[in-house]
C-alpha positions in Angstrom: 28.0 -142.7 161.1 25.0 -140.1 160.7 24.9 -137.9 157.5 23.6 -134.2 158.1 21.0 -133.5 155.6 21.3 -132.1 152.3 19.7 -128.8 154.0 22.6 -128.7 156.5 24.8 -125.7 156.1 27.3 -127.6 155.1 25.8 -129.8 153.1 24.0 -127.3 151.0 27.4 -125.5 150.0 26.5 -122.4 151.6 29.5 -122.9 154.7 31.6 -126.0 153.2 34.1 -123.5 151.1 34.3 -120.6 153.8 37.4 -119.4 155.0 36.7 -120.8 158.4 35.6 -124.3 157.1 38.6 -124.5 154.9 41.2 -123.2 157.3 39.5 -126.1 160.1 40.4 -128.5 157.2 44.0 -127.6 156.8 43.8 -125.5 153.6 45.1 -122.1 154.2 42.4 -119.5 152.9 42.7 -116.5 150.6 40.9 -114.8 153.4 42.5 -115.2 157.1 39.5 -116.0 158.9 38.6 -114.2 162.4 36.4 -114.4 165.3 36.5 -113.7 168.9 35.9 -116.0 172.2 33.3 -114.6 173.8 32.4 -112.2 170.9 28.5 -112.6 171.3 27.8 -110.9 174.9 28.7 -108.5 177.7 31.0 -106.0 175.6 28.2 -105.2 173.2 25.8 -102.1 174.5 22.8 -104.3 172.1 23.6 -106.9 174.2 23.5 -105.2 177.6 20.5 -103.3 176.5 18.5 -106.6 175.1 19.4 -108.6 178.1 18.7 -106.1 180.4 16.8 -108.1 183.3 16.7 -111.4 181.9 19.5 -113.6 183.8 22.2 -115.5 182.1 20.7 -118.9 181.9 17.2 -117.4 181.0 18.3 -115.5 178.2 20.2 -118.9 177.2 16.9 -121.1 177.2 15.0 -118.0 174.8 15.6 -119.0 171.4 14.7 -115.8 170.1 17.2 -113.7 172.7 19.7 -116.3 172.2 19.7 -116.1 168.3 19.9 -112.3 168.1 22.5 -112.5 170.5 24.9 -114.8 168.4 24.3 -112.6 165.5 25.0 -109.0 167.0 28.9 -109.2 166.6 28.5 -110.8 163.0 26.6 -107.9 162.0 28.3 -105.0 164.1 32.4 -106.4 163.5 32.2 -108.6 160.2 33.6 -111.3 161.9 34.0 -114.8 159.9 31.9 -117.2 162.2 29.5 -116.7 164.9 30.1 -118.8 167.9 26.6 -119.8 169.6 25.4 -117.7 172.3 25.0 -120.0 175.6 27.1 -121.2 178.6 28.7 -124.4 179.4 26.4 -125.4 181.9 23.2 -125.3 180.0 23.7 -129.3 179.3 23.4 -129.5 182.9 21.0 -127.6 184.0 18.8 -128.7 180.8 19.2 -132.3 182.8 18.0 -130.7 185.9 21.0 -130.0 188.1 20.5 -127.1 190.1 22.7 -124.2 189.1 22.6 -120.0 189.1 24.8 -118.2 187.5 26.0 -115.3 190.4 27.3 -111.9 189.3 30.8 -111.4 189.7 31.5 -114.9 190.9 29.9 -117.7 187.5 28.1 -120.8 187.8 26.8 -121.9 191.3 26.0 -125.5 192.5 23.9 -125.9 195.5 24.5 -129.5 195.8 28.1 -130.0 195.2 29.7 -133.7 194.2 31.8 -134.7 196.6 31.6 -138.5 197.1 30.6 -141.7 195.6 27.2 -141.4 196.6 26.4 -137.8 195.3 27.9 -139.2 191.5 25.6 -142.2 191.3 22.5 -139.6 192.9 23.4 -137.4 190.1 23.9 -139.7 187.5 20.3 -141.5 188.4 18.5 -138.3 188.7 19.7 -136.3 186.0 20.7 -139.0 182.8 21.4 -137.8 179.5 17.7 -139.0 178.4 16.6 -136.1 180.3 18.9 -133.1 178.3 17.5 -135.3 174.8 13.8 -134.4 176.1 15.0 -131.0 176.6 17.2 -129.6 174.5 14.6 -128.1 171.7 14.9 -124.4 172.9 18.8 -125.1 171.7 18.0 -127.0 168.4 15.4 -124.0 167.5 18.5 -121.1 168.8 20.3 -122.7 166.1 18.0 -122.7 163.2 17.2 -119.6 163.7 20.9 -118.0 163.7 22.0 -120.3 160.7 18.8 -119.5 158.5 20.4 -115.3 159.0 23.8 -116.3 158.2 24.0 -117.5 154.9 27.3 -118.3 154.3 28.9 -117.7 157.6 29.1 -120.8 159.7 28.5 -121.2 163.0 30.5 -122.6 165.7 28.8 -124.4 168.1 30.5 -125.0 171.7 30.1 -127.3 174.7 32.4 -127.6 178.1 34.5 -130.2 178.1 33.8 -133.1 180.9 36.5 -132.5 183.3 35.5 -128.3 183.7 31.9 -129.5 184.2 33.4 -131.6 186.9 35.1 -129.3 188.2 32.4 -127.0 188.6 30.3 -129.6 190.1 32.3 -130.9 192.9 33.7 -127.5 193.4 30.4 -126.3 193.6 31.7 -123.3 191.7 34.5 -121.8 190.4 38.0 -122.4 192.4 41.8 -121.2 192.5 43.1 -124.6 192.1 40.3 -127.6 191.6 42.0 -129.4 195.1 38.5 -130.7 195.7 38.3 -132.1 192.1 41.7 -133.3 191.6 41.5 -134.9 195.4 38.3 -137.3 193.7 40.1 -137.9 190.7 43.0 -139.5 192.9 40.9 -140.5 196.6 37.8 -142.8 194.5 38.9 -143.5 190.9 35.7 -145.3 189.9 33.5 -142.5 190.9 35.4 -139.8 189.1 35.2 -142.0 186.3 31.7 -142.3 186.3 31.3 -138.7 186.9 33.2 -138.1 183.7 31.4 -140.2 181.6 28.2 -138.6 182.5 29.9 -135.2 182.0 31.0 -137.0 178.8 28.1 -138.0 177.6 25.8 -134.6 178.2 28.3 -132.2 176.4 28.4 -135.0 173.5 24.5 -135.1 173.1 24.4 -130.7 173.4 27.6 -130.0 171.1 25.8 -133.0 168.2 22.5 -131.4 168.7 24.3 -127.8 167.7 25.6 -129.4 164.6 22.6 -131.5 163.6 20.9 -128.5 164.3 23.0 -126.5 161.5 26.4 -125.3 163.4 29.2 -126.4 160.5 31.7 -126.5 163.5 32.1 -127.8 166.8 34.9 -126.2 169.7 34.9 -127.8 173.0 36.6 -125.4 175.7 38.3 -127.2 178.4 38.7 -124.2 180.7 40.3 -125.7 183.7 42.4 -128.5 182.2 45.4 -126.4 183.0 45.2 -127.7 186.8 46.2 -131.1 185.7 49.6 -132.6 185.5 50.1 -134.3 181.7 49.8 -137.4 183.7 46.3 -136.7 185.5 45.0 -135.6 182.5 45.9 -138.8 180.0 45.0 -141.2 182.4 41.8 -139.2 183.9 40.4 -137.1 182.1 41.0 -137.0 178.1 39.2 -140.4 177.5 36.0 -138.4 178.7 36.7 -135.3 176.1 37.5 -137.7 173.8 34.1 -139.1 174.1 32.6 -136.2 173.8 33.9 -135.0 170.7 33.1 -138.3 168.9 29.7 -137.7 169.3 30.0 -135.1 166.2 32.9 -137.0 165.0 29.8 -139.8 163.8 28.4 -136.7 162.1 29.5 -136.6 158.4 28.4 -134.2 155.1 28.8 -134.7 152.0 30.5 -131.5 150.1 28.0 -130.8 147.4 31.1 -129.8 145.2 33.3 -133.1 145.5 33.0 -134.8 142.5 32.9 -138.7 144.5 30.9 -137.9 146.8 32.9 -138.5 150.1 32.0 -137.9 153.3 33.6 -135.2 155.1 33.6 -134.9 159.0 32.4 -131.8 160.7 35.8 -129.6 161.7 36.2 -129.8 165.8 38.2 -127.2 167.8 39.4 -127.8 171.5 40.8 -125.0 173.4 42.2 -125.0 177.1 43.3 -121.7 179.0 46.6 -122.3 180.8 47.7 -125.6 179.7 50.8 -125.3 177.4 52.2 -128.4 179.0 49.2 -130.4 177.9 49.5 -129.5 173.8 51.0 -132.7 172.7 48.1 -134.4 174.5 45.4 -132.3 173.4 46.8 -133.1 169.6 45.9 -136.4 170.6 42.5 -136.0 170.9 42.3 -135.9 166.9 40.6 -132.4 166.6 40.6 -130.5 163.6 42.3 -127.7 165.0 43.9 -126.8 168.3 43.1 -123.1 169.8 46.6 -121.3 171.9 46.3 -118.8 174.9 48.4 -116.1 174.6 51.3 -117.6 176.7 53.4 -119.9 173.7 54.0 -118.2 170.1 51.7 -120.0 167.3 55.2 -121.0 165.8 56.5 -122.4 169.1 53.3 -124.2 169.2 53.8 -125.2 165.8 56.4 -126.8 166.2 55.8 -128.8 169.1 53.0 -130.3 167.3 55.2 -131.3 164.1 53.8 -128.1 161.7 50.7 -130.2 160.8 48.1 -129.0 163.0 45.2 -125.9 162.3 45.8 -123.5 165.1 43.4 -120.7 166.6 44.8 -117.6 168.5 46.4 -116.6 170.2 46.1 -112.0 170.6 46.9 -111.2 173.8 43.7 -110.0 174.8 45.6 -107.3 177.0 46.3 -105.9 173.8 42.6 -105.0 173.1 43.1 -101.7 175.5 46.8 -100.8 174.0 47.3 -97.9 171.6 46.4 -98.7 167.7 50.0 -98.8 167.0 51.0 -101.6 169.6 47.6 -103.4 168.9 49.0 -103.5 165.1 52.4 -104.8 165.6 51.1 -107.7 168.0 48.5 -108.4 165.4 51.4 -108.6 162.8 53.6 -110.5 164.9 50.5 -113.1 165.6 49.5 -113.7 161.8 53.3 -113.6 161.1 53.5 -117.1 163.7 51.0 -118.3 162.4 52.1 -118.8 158.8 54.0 -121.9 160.4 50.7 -123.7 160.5 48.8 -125.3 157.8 45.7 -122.3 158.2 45.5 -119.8 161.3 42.6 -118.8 162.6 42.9 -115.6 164.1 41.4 -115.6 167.1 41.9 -113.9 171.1 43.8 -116.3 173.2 41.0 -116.1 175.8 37.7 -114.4 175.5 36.9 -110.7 175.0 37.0 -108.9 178.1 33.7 -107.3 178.8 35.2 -103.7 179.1 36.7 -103.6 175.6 35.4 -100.6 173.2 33.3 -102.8 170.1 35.2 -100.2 167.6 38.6 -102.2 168.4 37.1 -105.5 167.5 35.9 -104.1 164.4 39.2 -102.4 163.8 40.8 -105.4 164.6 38.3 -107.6 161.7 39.3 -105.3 159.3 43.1 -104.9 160.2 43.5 -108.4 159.9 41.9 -109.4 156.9 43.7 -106.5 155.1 46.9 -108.6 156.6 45.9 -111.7 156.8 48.5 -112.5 153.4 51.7 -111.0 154.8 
């Protein structure tokens, strides 16, 4: 186990008792807290108009640009946490794998992974060592959003191993993941060592976030609804849970417990798609578990026994509706989540880039007037 330093958000006091922290832990908060997938970028005019020119992973890899960018929505909508402004496959290419993020279509591999050879060329030429030697511009991103916010923590987010997988023998996104899923099942021990590399790169990028001065961690597993429950026990959650016990070794000590214990930094995992995988994801021992908008917080409540955290689940469809239907969904969301130990009220995907900041903002302020009904 590493302790975060007494300067650690966390640590210091100025994060451990907010809403978000709390709710993470299981205590249900005077204040409901909220934030928004996707919150920090492409809906924003500031953003358009700061990024304007710079591409995706560039603006990524600037501290500076990458900072302001996390903290425009915490300034414009009041929103309870930040969550830190980069993309899933910065680990990778801060290893050295080639990638370009392409407009309209996401993150682009040259030289996809299809066999055994490719994983063991990939794993020799890009090791973890390499993202350790590289990952400053992400440690310095951090400092500089945390030393702004004060008391509002940030979230700090990697992609889980099987998505960066996905990705990479896909060679970009896909419909279905056949050619991903085909490896999993065709060479065993390569897709296992592919994992564990994916593993181990989104462990050492989400624990440099959080040593760094995030107070939370989420890990978004965006294609782990392509896998059967079976696929995904036997293949694939050992790697996530690898992952997430790199900040799982992380502990703080809450400068207002009177003994002194050590408290674990609060993890999220989320997955788009995958309702028949939320038993399993329990299983991976996260803090909290986030819900698309496809299963009721209660229905997933009680699947899970009533003693899980949850995050979601607005429809983001919703964002676009008039007020009046946008406030009855919100109702009927905080409503389901009052079967959970603490809600966080969150979309149950990301925020669509066309959505009108006013709405978000409403939305903030909506919910925290009824966040106790």
């Amino acid at each position: 186990m590493n302790i975060l330093p007494a300067t650690h958000p966390l640590a210091a006091g100025r994060t451990a008792s907010s809403a978000l922290v709390r709710a993470l832990q299981g205590v249900r908060p005077d204040r409901l807290p909220v934030w928004f997938m996707r919150q920090a970028g492409r809906s924003l005019p500031e953003y358009r108009q700061l990024r304007a020119g710079t591409p995706m992973l560039d603006a990524c890899l600037d501290p500076e640009m990458a900072a302001e960018i996390t903290l425009q929505p915490v300034r414009r909508h009041g929103v309870d946490a930040a969550i830190f402004f980069s993309d899933i496959v910065i680990p990778l290419k801060l290893a050295g794998v080639e990638v370009d993020i392409v407009a309209g279509r996401g993150p682009v591999f040259p030289r996809p992974v299809r066999t055994a050879a490719d994983v063991e060329r990939l794993c020799a030429e890009h090791p973890a060592e390499s993202l350790r030697q590289a990952i400053a511009p992400i440690r310095e991103a951090v400092q500089r959003v945390t030393a702004e916010l004060g008391a509002t923590p940030l979230i700090g987010f990697a992609g889980a191993p099987f998505t960066l997988a996905a990705y990479l023998v896909e060679g970009g996104p896909s419909r279905d993941h056949l050619r991903a899923r085909a490896l999993m099942h065709t060479d065993p021990e390569a897709w296992k060592r592919l994992l564990a590399w994916a593993a181990e790169l989104s462990g050492v990028f989400l624990e440099a976030q959080v040593s760094a001065g995030a107070s939370a961690a989420q890990l978004f597993d965006s294609w782990a609804g392509s896998l059967s429950a079976r696929d995904y026990t036997a293949h694939v959650s050992p790697s996530s849970m690898h992952t997430l016990e790199r900040v799982r070794q992380l502990r703080w000590v809450d400068p207002a417990s009177a003994d002194g214990e050590e408290q674990p930094v609060p993890t999220i995992h989320f997955a788009v798609g995958a309702d028949h995988l939320l038993e399993d994801f329990a299983r991976l021992g996260t803090n909290a578990l986030g819900i698309d908008w496809r299963i009721p917080l209660d229905e997933a409540s009680a699947r899970l026994g009533g003693g899980v955290p949850l995050q979601g689940n607005l429809n983001p469809a919703f964002l676009s509706a008039p007020e009046q239907a946008l406030e009855a969904h919100l109702r009927e969301v905080i409503q389901a989540g009052r079967s959970a130990p603490a809600h966080v009220l969150n979309l149950g995907h990301g925020v669509p880039p066309e959505t009108d900041p006013e709405v978000l903002s409403w939305l903030v302020q909506r919910a925290h007037a009824l966040g106790n009904i």
